[in-house]
Backbone atoms as SQL, in Angstrom:
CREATE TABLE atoms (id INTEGER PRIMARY KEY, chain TEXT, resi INTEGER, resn TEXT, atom TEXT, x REAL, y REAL, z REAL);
INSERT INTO atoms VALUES
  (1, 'A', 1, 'UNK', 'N', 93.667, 47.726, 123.970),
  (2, 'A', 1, 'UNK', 'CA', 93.922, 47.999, 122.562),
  (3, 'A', 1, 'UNK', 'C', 95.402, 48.272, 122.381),
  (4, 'A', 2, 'UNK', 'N', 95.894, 47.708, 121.706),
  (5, 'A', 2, 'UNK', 'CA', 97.317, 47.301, 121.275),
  (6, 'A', 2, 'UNK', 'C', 97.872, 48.638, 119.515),
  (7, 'A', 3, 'UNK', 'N', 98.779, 49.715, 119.650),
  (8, 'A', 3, 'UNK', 'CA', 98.909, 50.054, 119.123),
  (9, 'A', 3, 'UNK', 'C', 100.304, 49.289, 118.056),
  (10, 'A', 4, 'UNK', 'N', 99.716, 49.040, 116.730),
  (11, 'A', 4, 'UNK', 'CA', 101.421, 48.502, 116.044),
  (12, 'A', 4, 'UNK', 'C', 102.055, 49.632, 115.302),
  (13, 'A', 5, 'UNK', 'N', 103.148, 49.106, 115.211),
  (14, 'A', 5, 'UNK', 'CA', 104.078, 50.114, 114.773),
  (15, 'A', 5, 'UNK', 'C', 104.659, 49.329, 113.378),
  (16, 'A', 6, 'UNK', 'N', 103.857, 50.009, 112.068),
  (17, 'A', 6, 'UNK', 'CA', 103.898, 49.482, 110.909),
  (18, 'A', 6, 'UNK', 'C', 104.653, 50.688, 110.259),
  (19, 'A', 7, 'UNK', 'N', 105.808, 50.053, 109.535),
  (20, 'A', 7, 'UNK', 'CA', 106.905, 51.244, 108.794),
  (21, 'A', 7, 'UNK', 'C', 105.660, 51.589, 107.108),
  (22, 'A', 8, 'UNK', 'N', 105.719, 53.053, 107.310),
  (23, 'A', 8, 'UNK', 'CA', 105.281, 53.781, 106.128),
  (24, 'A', 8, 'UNK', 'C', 103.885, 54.125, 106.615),
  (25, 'A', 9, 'UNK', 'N', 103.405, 53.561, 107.971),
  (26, 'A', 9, 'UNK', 'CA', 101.839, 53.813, 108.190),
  (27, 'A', 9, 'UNK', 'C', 101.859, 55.404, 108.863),
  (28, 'A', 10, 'UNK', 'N', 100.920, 56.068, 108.501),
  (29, 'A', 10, 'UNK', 'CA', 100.825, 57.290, 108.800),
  (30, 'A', 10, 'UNK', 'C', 99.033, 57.260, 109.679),
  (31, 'A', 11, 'UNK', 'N', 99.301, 58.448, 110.156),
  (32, 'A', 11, 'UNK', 'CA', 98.315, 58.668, 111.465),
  (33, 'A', 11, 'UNK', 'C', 96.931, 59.074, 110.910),
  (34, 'A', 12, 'UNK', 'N', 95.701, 58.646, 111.166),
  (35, 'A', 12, 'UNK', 'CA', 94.642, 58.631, 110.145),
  (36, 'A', 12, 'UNK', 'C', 94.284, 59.884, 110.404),
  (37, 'A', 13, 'UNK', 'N', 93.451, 60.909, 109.270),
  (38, 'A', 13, 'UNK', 'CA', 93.356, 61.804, 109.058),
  (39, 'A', 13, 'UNK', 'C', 92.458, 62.291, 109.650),
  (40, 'A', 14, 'UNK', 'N', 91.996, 63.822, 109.744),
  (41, 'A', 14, 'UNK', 'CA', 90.852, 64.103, 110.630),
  (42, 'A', 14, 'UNK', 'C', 89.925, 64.237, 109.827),
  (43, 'A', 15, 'UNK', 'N', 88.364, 63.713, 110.379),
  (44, 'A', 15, 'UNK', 'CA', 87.284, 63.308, 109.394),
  (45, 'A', 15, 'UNK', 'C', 86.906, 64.344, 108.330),
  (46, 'A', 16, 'UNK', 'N', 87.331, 66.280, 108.681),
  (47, 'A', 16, 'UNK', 'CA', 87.162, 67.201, 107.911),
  (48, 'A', 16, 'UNK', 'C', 88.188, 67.545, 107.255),
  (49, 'A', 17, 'UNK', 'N', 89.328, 67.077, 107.069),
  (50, 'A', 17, 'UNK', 'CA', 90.035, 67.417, 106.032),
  (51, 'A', 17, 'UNK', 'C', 91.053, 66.306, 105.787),
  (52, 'A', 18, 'UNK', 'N', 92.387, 67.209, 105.035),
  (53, 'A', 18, 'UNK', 'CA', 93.511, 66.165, 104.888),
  (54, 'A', 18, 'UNK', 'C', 94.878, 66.549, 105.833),
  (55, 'A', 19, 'UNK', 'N', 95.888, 66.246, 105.252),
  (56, 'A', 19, 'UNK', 'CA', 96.920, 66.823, 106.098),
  (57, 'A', 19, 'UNK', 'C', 97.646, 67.964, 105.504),
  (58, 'A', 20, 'UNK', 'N', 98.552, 69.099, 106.177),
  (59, 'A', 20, 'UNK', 'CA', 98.062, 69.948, 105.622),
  (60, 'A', 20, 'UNK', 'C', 99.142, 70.391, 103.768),
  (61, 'A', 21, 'UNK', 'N', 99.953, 69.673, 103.742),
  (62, 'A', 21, 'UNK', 'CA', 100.329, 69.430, 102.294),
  (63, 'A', 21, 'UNK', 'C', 99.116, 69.053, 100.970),
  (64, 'A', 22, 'UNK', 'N', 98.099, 68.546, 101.392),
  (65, 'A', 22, 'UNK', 'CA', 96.948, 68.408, 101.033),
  (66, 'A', 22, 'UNK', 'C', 95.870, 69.563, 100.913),
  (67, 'A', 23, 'UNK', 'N', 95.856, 70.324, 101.699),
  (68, 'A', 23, 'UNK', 'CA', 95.027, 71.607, 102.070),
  (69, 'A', 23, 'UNK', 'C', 95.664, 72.889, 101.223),
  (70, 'A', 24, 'UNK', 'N', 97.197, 72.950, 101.573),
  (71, 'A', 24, 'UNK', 'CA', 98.047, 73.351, 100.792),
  (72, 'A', 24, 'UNK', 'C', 98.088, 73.674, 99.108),
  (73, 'A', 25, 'UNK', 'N', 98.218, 72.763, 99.013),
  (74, 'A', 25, 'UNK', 'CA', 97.989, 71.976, 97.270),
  (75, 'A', 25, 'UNK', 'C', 96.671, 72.170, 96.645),
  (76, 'A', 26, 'UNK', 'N', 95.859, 72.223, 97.491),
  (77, 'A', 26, 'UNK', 'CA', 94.174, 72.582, 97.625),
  (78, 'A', 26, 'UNK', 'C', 94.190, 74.030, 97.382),
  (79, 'A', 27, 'UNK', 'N', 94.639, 74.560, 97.976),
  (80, 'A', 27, 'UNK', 'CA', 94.581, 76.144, 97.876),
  (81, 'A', 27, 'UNK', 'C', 95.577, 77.180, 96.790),
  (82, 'A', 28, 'UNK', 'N', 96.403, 76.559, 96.692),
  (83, 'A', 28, 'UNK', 'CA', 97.424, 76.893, 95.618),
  (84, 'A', 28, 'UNK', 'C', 97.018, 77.018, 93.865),
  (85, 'A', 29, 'UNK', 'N', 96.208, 75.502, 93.757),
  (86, 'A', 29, 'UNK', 'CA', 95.615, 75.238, 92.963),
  (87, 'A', 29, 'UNK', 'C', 94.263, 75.859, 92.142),
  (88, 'A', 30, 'UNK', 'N', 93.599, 75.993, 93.432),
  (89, 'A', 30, 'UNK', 'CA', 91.942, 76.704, 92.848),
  (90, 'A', 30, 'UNK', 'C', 92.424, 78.654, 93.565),
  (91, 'A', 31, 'UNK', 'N', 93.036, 78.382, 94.837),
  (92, 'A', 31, 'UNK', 'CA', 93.263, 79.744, 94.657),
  (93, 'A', 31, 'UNK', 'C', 92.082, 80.241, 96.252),
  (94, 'A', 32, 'UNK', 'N', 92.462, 81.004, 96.639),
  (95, 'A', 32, 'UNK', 'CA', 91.519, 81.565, 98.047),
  (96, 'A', 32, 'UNK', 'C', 91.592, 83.156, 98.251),
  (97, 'A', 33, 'UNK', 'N', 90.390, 83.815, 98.265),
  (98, 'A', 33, 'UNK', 'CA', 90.242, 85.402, 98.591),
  (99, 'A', 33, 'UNK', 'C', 90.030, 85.552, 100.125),
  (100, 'A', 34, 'UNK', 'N', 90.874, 86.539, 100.449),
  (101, 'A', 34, 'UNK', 'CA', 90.299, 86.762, 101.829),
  (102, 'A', 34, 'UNK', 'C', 90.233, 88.486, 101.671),
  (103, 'A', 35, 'UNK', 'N', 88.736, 88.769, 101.940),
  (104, 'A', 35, 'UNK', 'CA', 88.323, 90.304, 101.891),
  (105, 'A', 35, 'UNK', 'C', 88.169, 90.653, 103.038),
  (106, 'A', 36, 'UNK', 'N', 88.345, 92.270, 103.312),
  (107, 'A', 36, 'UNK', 'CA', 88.209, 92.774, 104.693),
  (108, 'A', 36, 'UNK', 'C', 87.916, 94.218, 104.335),
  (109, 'A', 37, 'UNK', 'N', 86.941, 94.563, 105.340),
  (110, 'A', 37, 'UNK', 'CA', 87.490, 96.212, 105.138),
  (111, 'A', 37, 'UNK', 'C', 87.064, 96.783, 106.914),
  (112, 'A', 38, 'UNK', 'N', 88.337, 97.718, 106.796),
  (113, 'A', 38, 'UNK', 'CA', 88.201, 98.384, 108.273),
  (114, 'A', 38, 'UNK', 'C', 87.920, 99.653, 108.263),
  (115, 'A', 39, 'UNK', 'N', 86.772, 100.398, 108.391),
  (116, 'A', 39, 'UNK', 'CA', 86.460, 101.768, 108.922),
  (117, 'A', 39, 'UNK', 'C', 86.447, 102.471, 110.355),
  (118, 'A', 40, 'UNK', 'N', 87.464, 103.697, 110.320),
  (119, 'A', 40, 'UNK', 'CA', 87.172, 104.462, 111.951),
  (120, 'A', 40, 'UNK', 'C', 86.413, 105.211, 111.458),
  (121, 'A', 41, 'UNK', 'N', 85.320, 105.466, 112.727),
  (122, 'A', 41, 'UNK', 'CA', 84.473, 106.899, 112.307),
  (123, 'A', 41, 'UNK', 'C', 84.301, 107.511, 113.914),
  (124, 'A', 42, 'UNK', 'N', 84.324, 108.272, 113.422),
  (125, 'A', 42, 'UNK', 'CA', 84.112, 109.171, 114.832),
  (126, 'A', 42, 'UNK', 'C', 82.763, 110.350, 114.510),
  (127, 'A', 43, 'UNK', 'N', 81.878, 110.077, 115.785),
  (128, 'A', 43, 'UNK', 'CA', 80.390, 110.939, 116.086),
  (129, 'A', 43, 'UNK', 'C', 79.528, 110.159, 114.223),
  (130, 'A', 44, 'UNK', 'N', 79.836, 109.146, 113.771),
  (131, 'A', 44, 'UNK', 'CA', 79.164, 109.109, 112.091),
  (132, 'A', 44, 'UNK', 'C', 79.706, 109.822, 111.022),
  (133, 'A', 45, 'UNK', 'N', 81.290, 110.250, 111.304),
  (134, 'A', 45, 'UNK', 'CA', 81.667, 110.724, 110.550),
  (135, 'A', 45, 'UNK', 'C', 83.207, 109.961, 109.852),
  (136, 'A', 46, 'UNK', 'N', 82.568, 109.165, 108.829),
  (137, 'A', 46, 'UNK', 'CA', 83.790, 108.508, 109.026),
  (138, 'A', 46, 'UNK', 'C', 85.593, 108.930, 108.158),
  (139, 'A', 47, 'UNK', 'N', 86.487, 108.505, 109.194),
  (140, 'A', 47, 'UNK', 'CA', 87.815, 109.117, 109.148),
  (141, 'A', 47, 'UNK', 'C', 88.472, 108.518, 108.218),
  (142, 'A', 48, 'UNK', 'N', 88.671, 107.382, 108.339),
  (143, 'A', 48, 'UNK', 'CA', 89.598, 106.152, 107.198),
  (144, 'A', 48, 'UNK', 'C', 89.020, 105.017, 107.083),
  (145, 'A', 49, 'UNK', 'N', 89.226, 104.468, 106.127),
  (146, 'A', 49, 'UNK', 'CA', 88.495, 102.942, 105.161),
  (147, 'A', 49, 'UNK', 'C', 89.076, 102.547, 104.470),
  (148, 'A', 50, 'UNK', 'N', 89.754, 101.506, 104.972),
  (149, 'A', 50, 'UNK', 'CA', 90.968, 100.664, 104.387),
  (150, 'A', 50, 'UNK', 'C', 90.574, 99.455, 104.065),
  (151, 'A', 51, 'UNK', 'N', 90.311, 98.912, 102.771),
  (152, 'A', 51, 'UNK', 'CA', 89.333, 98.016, 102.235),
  (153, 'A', 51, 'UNK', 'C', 90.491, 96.943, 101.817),
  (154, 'A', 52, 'UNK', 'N', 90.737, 96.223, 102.041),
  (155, 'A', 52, 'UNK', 'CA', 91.724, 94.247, 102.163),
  (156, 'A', 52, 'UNK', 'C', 91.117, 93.233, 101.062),
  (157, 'A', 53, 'UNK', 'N', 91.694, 93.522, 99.552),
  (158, 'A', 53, 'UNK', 'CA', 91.360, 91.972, 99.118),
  (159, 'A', 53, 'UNK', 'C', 92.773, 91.486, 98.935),
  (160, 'A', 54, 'UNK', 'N', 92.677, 90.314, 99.390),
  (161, 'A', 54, 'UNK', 'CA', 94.013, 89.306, 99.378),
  (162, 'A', 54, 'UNK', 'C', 93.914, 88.078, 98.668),
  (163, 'A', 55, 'UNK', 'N', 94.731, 87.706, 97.399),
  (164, 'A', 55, 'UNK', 'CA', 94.653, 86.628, 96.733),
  (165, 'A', 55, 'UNK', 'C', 95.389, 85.933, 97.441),
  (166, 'A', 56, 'UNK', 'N', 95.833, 84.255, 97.765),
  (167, 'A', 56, 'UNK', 'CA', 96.502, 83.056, 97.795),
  (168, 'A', 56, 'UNK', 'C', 96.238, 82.307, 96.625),
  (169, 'A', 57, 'UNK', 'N', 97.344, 82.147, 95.944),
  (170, 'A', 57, 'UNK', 'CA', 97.042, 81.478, 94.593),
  (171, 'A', 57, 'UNK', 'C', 98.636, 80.683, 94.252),
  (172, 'A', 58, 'UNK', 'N', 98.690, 79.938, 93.144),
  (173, 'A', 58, 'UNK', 'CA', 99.934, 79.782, 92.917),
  (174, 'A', 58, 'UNK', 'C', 99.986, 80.559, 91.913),
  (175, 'A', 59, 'UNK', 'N', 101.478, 80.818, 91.408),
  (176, 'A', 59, 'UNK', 'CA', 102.034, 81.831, 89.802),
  (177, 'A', 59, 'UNK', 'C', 100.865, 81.440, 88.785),
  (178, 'A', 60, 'UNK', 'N', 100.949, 80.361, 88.359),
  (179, 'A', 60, 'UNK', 'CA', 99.837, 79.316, 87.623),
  (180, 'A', 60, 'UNK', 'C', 98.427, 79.932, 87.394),
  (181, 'A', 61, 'UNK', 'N', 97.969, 79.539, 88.567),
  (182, 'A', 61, 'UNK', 'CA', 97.119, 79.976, 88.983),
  (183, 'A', 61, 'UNK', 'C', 96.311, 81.500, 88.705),
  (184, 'A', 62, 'UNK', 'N', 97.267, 82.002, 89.137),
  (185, 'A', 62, 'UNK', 'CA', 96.650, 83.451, 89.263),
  (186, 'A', 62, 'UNK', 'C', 97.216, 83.995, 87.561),
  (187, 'A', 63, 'UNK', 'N', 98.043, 83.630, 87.246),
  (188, 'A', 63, 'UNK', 'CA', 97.808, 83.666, 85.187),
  (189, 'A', 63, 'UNK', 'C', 96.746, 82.564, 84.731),
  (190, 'A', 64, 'UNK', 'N', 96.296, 82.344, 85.047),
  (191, 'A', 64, 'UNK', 'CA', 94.862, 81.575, 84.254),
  (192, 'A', 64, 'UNK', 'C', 93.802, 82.529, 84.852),
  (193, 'A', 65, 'UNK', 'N', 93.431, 83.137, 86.045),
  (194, 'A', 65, 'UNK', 'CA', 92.665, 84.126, 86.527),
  (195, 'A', 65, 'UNK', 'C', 93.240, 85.532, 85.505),
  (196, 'A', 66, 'UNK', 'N', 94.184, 85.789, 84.639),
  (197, 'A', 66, 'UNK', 'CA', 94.272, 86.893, 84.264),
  (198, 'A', 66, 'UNK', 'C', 95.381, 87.744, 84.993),
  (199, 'A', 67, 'UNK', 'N', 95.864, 87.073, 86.350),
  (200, 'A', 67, 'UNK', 'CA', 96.686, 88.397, 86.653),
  (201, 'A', 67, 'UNK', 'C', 97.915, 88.044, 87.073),
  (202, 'A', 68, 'UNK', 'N', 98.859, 88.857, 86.543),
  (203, 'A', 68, 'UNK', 'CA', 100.269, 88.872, 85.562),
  (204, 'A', 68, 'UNK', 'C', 100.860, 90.074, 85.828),
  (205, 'A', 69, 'UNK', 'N', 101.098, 91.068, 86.730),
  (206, 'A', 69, 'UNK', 'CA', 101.351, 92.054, 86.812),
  (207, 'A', 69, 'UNK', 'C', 102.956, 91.996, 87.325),
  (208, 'A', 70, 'UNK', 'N', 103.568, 90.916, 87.964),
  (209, 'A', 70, 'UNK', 'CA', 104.570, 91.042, 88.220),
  (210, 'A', 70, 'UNK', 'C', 105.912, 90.408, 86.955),
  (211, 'A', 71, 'UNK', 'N', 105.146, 89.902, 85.954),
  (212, 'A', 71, 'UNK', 'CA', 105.992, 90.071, 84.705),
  (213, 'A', 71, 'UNK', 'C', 106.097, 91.391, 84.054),
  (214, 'A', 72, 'UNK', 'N', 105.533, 92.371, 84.269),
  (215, 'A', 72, 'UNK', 'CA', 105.498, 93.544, 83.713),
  (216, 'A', 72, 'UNK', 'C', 106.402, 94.720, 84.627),
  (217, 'A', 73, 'UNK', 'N', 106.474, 94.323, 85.939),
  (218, 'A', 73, 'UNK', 'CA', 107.126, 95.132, 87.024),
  (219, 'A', 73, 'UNK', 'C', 108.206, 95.183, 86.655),
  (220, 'A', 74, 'UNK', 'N', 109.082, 96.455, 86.437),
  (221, 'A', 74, 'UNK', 'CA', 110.782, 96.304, 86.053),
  (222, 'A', 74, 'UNK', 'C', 111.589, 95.693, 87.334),
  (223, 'A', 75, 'UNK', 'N', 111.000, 95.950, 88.485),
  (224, 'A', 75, 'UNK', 'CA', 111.895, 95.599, 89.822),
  (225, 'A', 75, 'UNK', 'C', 111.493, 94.170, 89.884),
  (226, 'A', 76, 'UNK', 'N', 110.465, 93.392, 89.701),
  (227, 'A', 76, 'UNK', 'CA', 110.748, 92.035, 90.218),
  (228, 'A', 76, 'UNK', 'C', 110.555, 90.928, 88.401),
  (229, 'A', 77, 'UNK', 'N', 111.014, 91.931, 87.585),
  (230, 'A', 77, 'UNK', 'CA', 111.469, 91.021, 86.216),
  (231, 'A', 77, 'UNK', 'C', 112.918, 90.762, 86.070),
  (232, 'A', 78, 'UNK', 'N', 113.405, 92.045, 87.364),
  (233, 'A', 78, 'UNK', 'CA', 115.197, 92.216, 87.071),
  (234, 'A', 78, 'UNK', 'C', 115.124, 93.153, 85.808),
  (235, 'A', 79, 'UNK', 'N', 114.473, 93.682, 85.132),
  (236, 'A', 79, 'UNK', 'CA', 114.928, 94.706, 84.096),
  (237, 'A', 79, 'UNK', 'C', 114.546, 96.692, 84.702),
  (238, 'A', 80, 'UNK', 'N', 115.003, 96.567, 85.898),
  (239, 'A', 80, 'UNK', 'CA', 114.756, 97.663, 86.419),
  (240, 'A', 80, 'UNK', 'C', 116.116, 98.553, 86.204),
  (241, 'A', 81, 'UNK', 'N', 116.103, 99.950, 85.745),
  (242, 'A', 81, 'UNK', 'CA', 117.259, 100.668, 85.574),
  (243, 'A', 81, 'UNK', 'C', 117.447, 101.670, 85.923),
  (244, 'A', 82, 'UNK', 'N', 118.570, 102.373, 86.325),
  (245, 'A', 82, 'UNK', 'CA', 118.251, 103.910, 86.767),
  (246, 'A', 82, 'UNK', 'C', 118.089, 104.932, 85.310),
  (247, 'A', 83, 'UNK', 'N', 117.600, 104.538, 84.038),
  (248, 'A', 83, 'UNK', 'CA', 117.418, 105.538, 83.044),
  (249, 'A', 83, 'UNK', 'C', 115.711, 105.078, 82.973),
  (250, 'A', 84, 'UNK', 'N', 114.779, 106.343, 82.452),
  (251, 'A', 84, 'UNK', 'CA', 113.894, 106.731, 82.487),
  (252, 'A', 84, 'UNK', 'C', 113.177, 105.520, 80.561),
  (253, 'A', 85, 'UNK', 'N', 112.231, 104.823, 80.618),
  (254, 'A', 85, 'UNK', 'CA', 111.955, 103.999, 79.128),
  (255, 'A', 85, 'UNK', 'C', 111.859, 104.824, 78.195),
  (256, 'A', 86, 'UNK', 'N', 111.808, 104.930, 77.366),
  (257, 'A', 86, 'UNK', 'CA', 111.903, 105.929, 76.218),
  (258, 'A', 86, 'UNK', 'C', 110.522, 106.352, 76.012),
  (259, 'A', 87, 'UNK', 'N', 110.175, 107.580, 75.797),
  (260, 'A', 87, 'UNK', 'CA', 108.677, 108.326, 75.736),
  (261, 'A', 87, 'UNK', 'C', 108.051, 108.044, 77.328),
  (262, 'A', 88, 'UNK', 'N', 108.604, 107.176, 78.235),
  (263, 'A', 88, 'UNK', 'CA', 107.928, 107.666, 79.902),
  (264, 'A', 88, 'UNK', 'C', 106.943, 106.102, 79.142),
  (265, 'A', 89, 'UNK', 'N', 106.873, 105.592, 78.570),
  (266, 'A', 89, 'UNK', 'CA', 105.314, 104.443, 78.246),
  (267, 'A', 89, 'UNK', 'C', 104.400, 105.148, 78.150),
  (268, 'A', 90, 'UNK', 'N', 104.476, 107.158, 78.140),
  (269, 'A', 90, 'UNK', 'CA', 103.242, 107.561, 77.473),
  (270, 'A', 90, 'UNK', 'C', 102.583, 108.537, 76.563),
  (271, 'A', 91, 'UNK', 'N', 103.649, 107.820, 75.052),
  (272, 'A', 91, 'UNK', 'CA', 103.577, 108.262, 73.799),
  (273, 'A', 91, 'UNK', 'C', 104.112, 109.556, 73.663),
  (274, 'A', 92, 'UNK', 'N', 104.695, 110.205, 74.336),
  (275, 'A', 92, 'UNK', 'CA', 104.909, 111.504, 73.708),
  (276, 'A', 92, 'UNK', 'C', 106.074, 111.428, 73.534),
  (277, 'A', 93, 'UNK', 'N', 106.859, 111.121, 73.592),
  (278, 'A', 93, 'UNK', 'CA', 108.549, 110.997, 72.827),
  (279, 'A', 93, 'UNK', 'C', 109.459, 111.344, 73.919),
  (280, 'A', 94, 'UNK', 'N', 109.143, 111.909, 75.568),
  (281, 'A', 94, 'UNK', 'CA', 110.310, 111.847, 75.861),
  (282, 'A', 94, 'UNK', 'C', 109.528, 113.481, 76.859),
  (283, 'A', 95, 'UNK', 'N', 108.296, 113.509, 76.897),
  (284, 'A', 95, 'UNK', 'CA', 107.820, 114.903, 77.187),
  (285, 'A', 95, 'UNK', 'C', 108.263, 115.211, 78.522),
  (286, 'A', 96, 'UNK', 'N', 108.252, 113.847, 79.384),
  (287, 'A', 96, 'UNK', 'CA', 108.945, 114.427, 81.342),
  (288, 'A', 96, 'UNK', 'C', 110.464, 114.394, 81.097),
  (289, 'A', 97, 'UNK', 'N', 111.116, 114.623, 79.735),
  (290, 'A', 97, 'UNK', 'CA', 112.202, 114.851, 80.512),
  (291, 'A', 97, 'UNK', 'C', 112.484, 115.938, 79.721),
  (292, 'A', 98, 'UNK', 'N', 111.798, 116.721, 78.664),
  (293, 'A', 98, 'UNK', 'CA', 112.098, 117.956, 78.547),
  (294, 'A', 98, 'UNK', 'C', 111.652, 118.943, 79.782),
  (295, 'A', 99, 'UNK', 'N', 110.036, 118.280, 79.946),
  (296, 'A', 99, 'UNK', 'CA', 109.957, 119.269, 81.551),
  (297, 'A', 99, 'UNK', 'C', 110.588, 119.157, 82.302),
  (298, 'A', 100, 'UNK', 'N', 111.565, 118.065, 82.582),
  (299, 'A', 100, 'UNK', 'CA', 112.813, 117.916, 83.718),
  (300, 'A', 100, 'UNK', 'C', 113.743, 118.568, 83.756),
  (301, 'A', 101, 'UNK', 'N', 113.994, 119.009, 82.333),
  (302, 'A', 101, 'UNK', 'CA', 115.050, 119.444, 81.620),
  (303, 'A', 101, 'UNK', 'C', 114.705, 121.179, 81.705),
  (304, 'A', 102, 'UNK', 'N', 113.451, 121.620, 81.322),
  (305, 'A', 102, 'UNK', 'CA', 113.132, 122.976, 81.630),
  (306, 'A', 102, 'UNK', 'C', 112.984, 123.666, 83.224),
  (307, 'A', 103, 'UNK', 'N', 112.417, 122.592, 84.099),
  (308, 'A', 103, 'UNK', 'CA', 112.642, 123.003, 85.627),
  (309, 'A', 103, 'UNK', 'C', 113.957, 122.941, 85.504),
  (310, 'A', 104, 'UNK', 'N', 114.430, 122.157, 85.734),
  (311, 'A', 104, 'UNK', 'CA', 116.407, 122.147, 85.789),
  (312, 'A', 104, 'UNK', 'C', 116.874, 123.870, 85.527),
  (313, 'A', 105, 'UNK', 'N', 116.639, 124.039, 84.439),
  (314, 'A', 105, 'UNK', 'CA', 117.025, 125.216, 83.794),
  (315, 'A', 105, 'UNK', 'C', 116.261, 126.555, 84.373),
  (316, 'A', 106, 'UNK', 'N', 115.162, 126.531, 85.131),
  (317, 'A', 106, 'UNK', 'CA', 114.944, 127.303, 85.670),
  (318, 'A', 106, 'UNK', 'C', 115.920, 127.169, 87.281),
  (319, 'A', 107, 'UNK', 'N', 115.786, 126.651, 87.472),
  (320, 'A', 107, 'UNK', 'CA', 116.077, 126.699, 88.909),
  (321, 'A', 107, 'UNK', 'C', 117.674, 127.063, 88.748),
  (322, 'A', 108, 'UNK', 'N', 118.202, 126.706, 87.961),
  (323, 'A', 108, 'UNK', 'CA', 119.719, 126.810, 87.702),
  (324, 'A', 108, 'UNK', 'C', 119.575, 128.715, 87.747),
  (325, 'A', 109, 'UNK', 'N', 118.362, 129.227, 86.791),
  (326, 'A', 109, 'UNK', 'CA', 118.476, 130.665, 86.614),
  (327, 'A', 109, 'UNK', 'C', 118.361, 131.907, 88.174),
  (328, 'A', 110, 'UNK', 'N', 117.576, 130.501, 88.851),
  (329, 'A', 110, 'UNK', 'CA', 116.721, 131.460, 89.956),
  (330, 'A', 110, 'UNK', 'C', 118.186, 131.088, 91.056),
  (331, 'A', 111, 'UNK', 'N', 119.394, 130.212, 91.002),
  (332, 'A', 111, 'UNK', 'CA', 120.310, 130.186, 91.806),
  (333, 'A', 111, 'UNK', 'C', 121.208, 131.042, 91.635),
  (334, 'A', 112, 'UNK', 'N', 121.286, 131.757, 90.539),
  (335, 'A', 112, 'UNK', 'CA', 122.090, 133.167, 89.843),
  (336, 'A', 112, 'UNK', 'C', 121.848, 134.171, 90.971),
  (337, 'A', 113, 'UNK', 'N', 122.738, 135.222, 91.375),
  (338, 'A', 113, 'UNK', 'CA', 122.461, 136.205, 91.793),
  (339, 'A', 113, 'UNK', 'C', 121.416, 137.056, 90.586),
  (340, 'A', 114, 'UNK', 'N', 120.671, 138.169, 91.303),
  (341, 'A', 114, 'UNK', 'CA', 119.860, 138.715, 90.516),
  (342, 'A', 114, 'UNK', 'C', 120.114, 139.606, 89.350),
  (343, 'A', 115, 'UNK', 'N', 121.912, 140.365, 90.096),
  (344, 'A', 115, 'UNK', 'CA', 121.987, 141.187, 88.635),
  (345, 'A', 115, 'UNK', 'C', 122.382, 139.961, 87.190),
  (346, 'A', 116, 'UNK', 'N', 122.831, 139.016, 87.447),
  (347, 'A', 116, 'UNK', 'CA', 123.474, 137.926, 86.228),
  (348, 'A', 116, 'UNK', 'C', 122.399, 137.186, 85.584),
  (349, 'A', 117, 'UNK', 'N', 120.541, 137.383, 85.897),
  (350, 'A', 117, 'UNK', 'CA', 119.434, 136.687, 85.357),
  (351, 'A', 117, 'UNK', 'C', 119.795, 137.767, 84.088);
């Protein structure tokens, strides 16, 4: 059996799949979960349970599934800052930084010697 050497011919595929730009594109597309969970227990008593769901999806993808969380992240939108959003995002106008502002002011009092409180 005589192998030829034909320009553009590629090596035939294996009967269960494609190659893996194909598999790739396959998975990107519809998207793949891989779940896990690991428990130690010691005597039936168990210690830690660290439970693994992992999406593979493309951007696409996983916004047609609903999830979008890294447009909302200030660190990977680039709108991350060292000042605090206005009201904290939870409605009260600004309430952790008067308490920031009142610890501050205590602690400033309690660094006083005692006769100057």
């Amino acid at each position: 059996m005589q192998l030829q050497n034909q320009p553009g011919a590629r090596p035939p595929a294996s009967a269960g799949g494609g190659d893996l730009a194909d598999i790739l594109e396959r998975v990107l597309d519809k998207g793949i979960v891989v779940a896990g969970d690991v428990a130690i227990n010691l005597l039936d008593i168990e210690l830690l349970t660290i439970k693994l769901r992992l999406l593979i999806a493309s951007a696409d993808t996983a916004k047609k599934m609903g999830i979008d969380w890294w447009e909302s992240d200030p660190f990977l939108s680039g709108k991350a800052g060292s000042e605090l959003p206005e009201g904290n995002g939870n409605g009260k106008g600004g309430a952790l930084e008067e308490r920031l502002d009142r610890i501050e002011n205590a602690l400033a009092q309690l660094a006083k010697p005692p006769e100057e409180r």
